[in-house]
VEXGU-278694 format. One record per residue (C-alpha): residue in three letters; x, y, z; residue number from 1. Coordinates in steps of 0.1 Angstrom, whole numbers, plus 2048, in hexadecimal, padded with zeros to 3 digits. Layout:
N
residuo;x;y;z;num
Ala;X;Y;Z;NUM
...
This chain:
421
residuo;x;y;z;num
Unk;E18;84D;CC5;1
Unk;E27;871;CBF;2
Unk;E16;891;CB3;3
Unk;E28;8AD;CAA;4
Unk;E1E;8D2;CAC;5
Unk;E2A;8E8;C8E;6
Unk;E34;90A;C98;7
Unk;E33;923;C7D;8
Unk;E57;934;C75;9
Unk;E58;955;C7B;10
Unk;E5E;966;C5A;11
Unk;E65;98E;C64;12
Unk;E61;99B;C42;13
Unk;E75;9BD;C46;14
Unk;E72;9DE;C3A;15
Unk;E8F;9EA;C1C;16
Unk;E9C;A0A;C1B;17
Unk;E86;A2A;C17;18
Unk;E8C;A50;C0C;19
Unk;E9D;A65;C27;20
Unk;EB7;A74;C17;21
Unk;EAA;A98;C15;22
Unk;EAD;AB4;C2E;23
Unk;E94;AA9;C48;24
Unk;E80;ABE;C66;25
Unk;E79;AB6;C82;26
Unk;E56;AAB;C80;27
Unk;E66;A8D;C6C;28
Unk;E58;A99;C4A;29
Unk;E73;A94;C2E;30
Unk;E75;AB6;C1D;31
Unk;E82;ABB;BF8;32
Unk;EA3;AD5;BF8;33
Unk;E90;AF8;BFE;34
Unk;EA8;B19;BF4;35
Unk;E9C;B3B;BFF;36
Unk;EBC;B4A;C04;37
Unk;ED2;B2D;C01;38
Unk;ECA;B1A;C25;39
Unk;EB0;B03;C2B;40
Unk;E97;B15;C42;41
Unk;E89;B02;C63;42
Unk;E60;B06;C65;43
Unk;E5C;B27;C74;44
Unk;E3F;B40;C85;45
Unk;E31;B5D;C7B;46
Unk;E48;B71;C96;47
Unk;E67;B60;C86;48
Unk;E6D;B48;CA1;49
Unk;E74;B22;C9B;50
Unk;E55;B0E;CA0;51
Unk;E5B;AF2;CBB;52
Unk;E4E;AD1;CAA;53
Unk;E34;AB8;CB1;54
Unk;E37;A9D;CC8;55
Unk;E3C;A7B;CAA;56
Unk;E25;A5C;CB0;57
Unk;E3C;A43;CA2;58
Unk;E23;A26;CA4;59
Unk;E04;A1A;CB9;60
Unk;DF4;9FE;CB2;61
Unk;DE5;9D9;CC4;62
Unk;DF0;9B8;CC3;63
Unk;DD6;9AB;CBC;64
Unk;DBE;9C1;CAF;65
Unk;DA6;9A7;CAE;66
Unk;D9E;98E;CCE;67
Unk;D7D;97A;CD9;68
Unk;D6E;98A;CFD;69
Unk;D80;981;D17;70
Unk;D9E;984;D06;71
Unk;DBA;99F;D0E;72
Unk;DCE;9B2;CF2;73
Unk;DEB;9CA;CF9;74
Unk;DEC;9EE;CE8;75
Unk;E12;9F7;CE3;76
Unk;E20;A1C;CDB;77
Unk;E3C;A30;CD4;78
Unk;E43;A51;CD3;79
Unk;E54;A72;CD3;80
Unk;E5C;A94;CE1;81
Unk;E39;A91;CF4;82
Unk;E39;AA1;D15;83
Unk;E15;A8F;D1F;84
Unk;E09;A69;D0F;85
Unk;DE6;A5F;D18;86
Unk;DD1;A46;D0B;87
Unk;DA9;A4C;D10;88
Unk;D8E;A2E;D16;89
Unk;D99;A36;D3C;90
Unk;DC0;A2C;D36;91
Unk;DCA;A50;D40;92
Unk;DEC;A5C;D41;93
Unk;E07;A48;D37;94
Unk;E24;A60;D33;95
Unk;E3E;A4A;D46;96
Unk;E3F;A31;D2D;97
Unk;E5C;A1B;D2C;98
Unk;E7C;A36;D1C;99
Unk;E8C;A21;D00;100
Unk;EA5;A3B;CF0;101
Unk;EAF;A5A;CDF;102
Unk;EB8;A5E;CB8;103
Unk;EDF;A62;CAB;104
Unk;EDE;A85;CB8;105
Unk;ED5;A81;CDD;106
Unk;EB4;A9D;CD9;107
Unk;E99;A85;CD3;108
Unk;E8C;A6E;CF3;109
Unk;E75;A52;CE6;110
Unk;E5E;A42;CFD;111
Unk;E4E;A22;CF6;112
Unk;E31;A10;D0A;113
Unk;E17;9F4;D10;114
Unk;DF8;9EC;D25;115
Unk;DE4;9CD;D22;116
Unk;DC0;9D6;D1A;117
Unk;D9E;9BD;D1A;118
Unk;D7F;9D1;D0B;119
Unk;D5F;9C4;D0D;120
Unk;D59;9CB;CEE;121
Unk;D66;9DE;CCD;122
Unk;D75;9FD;CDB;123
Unk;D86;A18;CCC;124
Unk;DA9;A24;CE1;125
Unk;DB9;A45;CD5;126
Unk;DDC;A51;CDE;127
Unk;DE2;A75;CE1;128
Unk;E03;A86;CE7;129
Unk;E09;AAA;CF2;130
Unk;E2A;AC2;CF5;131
Unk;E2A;AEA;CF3;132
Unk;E22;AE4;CCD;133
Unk;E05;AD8;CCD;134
Unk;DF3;AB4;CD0;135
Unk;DF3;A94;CBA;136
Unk;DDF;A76;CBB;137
Unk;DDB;A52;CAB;138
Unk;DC2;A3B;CAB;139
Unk;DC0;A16;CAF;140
Unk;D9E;9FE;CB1;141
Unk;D9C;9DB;CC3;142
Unk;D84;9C5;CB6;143
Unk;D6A;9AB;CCD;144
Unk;D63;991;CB4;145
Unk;D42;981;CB8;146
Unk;D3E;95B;CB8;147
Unk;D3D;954;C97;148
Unk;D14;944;C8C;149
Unk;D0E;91E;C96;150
Unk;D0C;910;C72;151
Unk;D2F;921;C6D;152
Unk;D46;901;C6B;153
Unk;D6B;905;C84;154
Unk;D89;8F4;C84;155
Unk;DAE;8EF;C87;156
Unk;DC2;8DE;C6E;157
Unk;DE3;8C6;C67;158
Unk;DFC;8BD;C4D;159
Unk;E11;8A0;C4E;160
Unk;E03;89B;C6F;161
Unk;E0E;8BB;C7E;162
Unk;DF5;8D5;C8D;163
Unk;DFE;8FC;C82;164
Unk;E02;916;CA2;165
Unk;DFE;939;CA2;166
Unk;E1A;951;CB5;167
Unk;E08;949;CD5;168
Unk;E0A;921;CD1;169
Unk;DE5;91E;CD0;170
Unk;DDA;90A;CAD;171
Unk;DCF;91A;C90;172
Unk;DAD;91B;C8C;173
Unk;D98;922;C6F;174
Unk;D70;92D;C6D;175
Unk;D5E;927;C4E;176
Unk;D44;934;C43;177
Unk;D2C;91C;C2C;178
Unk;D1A;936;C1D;179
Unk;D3E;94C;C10;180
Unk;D42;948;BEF;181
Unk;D64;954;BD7;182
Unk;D62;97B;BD2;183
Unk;D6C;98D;BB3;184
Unk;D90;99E;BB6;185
Unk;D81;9C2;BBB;186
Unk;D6E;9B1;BDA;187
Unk;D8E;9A3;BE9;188
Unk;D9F;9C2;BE3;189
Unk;D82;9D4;BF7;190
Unk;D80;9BB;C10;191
Unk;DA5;9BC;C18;192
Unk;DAB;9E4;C1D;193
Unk;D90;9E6;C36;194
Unk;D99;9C6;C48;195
Unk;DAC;9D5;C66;196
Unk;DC4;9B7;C68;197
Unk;DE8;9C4;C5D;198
Unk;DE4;9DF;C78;199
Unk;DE9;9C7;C8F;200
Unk;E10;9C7;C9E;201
Unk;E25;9A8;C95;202
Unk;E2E;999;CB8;203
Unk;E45;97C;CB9;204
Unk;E36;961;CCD;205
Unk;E17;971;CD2;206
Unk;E0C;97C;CB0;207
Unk;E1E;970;C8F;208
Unk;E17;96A;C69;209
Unk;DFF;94B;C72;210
Unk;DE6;960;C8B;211
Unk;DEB;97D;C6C;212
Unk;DD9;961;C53;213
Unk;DC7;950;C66;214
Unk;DB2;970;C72;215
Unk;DB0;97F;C51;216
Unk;DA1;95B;C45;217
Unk;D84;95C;C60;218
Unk;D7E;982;C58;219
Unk;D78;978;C36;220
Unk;D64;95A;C3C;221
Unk;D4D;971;C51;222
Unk;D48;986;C38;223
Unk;D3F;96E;C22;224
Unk;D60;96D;C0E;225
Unk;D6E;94A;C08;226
Unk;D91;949;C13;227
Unk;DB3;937;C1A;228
Unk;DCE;92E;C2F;229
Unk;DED;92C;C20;230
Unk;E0E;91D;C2A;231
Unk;E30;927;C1A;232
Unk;E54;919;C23;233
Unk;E6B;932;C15;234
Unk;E89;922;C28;235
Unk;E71;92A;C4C;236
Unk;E4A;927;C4C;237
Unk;E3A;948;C3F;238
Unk;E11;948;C42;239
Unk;DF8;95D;C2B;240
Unk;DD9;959;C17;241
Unk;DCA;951;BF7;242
Unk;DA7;959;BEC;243
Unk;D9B;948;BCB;244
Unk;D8D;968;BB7;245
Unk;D72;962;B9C;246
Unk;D81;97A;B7F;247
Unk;DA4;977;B86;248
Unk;DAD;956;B98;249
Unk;DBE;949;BB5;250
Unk;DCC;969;BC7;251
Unk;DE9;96A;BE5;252
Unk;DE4;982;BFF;253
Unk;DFC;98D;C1C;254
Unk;DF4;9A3;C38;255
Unk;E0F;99B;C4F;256
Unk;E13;9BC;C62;257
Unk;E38;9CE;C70;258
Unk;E48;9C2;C90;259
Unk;E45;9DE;CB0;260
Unk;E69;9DF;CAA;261
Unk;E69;9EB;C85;262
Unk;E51;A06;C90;263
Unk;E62;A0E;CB0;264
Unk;E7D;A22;C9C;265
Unk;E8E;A40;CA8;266
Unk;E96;A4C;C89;267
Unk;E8E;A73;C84;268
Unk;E7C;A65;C67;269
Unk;E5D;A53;C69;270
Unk;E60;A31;C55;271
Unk;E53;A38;C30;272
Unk;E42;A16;C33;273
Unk;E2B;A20;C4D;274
Unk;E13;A37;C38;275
Unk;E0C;A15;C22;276
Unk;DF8;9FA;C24;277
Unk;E04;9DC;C31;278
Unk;DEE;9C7;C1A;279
Unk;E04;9B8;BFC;280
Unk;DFD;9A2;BE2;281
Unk;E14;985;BE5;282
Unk;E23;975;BC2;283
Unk;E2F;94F;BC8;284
Unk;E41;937;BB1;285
Unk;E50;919;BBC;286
Unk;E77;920;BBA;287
Unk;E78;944;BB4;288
Unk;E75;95D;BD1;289
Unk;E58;96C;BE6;290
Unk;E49;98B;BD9;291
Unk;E34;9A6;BE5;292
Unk;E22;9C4;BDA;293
Unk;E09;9DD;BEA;294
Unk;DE6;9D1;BE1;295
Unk;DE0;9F6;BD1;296
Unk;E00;9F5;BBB;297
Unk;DFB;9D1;BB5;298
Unk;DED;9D3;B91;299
Unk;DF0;9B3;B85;300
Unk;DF6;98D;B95;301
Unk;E11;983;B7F;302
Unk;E32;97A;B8E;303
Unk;E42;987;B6D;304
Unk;E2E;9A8;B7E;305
Unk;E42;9A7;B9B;306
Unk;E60;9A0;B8B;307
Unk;E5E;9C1;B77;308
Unk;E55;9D5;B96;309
Unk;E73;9C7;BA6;310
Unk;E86;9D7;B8A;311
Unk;E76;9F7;B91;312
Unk;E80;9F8;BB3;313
Unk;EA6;9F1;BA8;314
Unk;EA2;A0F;B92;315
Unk;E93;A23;BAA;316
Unk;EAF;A1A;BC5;317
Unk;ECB;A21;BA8;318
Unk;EC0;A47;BA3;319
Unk;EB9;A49;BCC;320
Unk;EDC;A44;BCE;321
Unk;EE7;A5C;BB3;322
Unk;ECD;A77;BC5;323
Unk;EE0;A73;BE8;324
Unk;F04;A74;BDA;325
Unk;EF7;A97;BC4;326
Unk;EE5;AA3;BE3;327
Unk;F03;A9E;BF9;328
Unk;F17;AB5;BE2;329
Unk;EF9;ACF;BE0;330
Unk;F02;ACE;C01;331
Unk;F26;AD3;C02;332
Unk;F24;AF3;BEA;333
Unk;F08;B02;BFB;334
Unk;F19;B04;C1D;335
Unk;F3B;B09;C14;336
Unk;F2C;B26;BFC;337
Unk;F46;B21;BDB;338
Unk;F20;B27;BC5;339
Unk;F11;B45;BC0;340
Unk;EEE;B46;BCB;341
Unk;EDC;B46;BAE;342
Unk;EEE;B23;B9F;343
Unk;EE6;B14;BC6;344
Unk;EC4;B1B;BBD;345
Unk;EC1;B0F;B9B;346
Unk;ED0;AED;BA9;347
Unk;EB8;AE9;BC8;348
Unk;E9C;AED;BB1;349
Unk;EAF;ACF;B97;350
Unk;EB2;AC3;BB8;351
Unk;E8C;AC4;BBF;352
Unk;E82;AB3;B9E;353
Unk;E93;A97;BA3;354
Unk;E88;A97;BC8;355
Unk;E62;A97;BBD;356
Unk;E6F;A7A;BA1;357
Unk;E7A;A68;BBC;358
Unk;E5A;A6B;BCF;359
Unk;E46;A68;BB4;360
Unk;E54;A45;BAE;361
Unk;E57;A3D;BCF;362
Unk;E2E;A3B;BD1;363
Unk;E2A;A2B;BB1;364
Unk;E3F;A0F;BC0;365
Unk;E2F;A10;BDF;366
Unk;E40;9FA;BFB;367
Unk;E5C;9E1;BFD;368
Unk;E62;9C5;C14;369
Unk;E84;9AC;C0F;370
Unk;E78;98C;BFD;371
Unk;E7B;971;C1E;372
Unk;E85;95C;C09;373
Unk;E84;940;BEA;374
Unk;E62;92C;BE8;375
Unk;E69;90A;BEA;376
Unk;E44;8FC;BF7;377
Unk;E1B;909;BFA;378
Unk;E02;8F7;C0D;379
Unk;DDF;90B;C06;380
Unk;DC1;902;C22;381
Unk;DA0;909;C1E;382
Unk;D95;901;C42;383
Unk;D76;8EC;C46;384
Unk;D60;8E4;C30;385
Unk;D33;8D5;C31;386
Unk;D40;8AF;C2B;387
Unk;D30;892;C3F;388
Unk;D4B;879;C3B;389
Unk;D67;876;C58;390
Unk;D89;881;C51;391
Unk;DA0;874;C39;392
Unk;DC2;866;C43;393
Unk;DDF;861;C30;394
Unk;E05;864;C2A;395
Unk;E04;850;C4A;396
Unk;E2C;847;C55;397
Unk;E3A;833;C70;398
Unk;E5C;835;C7E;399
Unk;E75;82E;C9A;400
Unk;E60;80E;C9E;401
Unk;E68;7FA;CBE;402
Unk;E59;7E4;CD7;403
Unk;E49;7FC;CF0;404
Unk;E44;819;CD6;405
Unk;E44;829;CB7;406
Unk;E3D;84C;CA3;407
Unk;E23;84E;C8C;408
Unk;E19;869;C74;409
Unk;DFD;86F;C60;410
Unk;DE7;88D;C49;411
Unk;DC6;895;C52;412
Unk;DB1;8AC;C3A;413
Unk;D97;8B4;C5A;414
Unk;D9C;8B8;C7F;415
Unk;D91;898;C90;416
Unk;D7D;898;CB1;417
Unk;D8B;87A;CBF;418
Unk;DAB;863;CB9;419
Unk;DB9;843;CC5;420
Unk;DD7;83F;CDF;421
């Protein structure tokens, strides 16, 4: 007899394009097209002299940011222009981290780092960078889950036979809760923005899509929220969750967080995406394409909803282009100085509308990830449930049959303690 072990694909649902077409500083703030007397002026001091910037924190974060005592998770950072890096809860210095490049100009070193950490229990770790500017810091928290209570009911779970993994290979496993019950959509949406999950870095082969669902699942079951783990193939696995809602149905929810490397940009820019949540509401139909929208711009749960915001963002891309091609020739005439002054004014601040338009729009669309891909199967798992009976097996197939062997597979709606050989 064979078993197989399912490993989920790894669906790296990427970041599109964001705004960074305007003149930008150096403290990687995107800055409308300012005219004083016709030059765009760096931040200054009082005594006229050009203000060094801040050192950038990039990203910091865990993978994971939740792990049982015992357990070890690994804080990750990148940064800029710092001179000192430290990290408190007795880490101390760790301004040699690892140098991983400089920016298209050659000015901007950017450091990245890890250390393994294994708190006791829910700790706290803050980052703080420091240059002749001044001193930054970010904050990331680790959480010690408790054992969840006796009665709660545990266990991994199958399809066609096949046993789901997490990044790290170890199975799936999801905690129920008999006492959680369906919560009302304002509950789920409350629930979701404080659950800490999507902070969590996106680690291939340690932490994926699967470890994503499958801790937001057992967050929800302890807090009394029934929930589900959900299985996609959009041409490669893709795991999220649904939650059945009691005034507005069954509702998809995907928290998948960005890769280190998405974050780990050495753009002068800071990536747009990373002031937003990475909470979506995910729109499925069999046959038509993946969507997603930011749970707080996510107004309804139509896929016809989707589908129009999806417009929008075509829209909104067709006069971002039209704004770079007009600000490269705001450009032009303002350096090569064939404008009088006053008419270089007058088109900045045209220039600055549609700038603020753009903006504007930019938030009421809120973020945008590439659709992975065309839905073409959903497998929905509510974990374990209070029933006495023993599994259930079916779809049970043999093949390659002959006399010393042969493979068999089967579908079990529990996990069984015991099997035959």
């Amino acid at each position: 007899m064979s078993s197989k072990v399912l490993l989920l694909g790894l669906v790296l649902l990427l970041a599109s394009s964001v705004i960074g077409c305007a003149p930008v500083v150096d403290d990687g703030e995107v800055k409308p097209p300012v005219v004083d007397d016709g030059e765009v002026k760096p931040p200054v001091v009082d005594d006229g002299e050009v203000k060094p910037p801040l050192p950038v924190i990039v990203a910091f974060g865990a993978t994971p940011t939740q792990i049982s005592a015992g357990e070890s998770a690994t804080l990750l950072w990148n940064v800029r222009r710092a001179t000192t890096v430290s990290i408190d809860q007795g880490i101390g210095n760790v301004t040699e981290s690892v140098w991983y490049g400089v920016d298209a100009d050659g000015q901007y070193s950017v450091y990245s780092g890890t250390r393994s950490v294994s708190p006791a229990s829910t700790t706290t770790y803050t980052l703080t960078l420091s240059n002749a500017a001044g001193t930054v810091t970010k904050s990331v928290v680790i959480i010690v889950k408790e054992p969840p209570p006796e009665n709660y009911l545990a266990a991994y779970f199958y399809e066609d036979g096949n046993i789901y993994l997490g990044g790290d290979k170890r199975p799936i496993e999801l905690i129920n809760n008999p006492d959680a019950t369906d919560p009302t959509y304002a509950e789920l949406v409350e629930f979701i923005k404080a659950d800490i999950t999507d902070t969590t870095i996106y680690e291939e082969w340690r932490y994926v899509c699967a470890d994503f669902a499958e801790d937001v699942h057992n967050n929800a079951e302890a807090a009394g929220i029934r929930a589900a783990w959900v299985f996609i193939d959009v041409g490669a696995g893709h795991a999220l969750n649904a939650f059945e809602t009691t005034d507005r149905g069954l509702v998809y929810i995907d928290g998948t967080g960005l890769n280190r490397w998405d974050l780990m940009t050495t753009a002068k820019n800071p990536p747009v995406y990373s002031t937003y949540s990475k909470d979506r509401v995910a729109y499925i139909e069999i046959g038509k394409e993946y969507g997603l929208i930011d749970i707080d711009i996510a107004k309804s749960l139509s896929y016809s909803f989707y589908e129009e915001h999806q417009k929008k963002w075509q829209e909104y891309e067709t006069k971002l282009e039209a704004y770079e091609t007009e600000l490269e020739a705001y450009e032009t005439e303002r350096y090569e100085g064939s404008l009088e002054r006053e008419r270089i004014r007058a088109w900045a601040a045209e220039l600055k509308e549609k700038w603020q338009e753009l903006v504007e729009l930019r938030e009421e669309l809120g973020n945008i990830r590439d659709a992975p891909g065309i839905v073409q199967d959903i497998n929905i798992h509510w974990g374990p449930d209070k029933s006495d009976t023993g599994p259930v097996i079916s779809g049970v197939d043999i093949s390659r049959i002959t006399e010393s062997r042969a493979d068999i597979k089967w579908r079990t709606d529990e996990r069984a303690i015991s099997w035959v050989e």
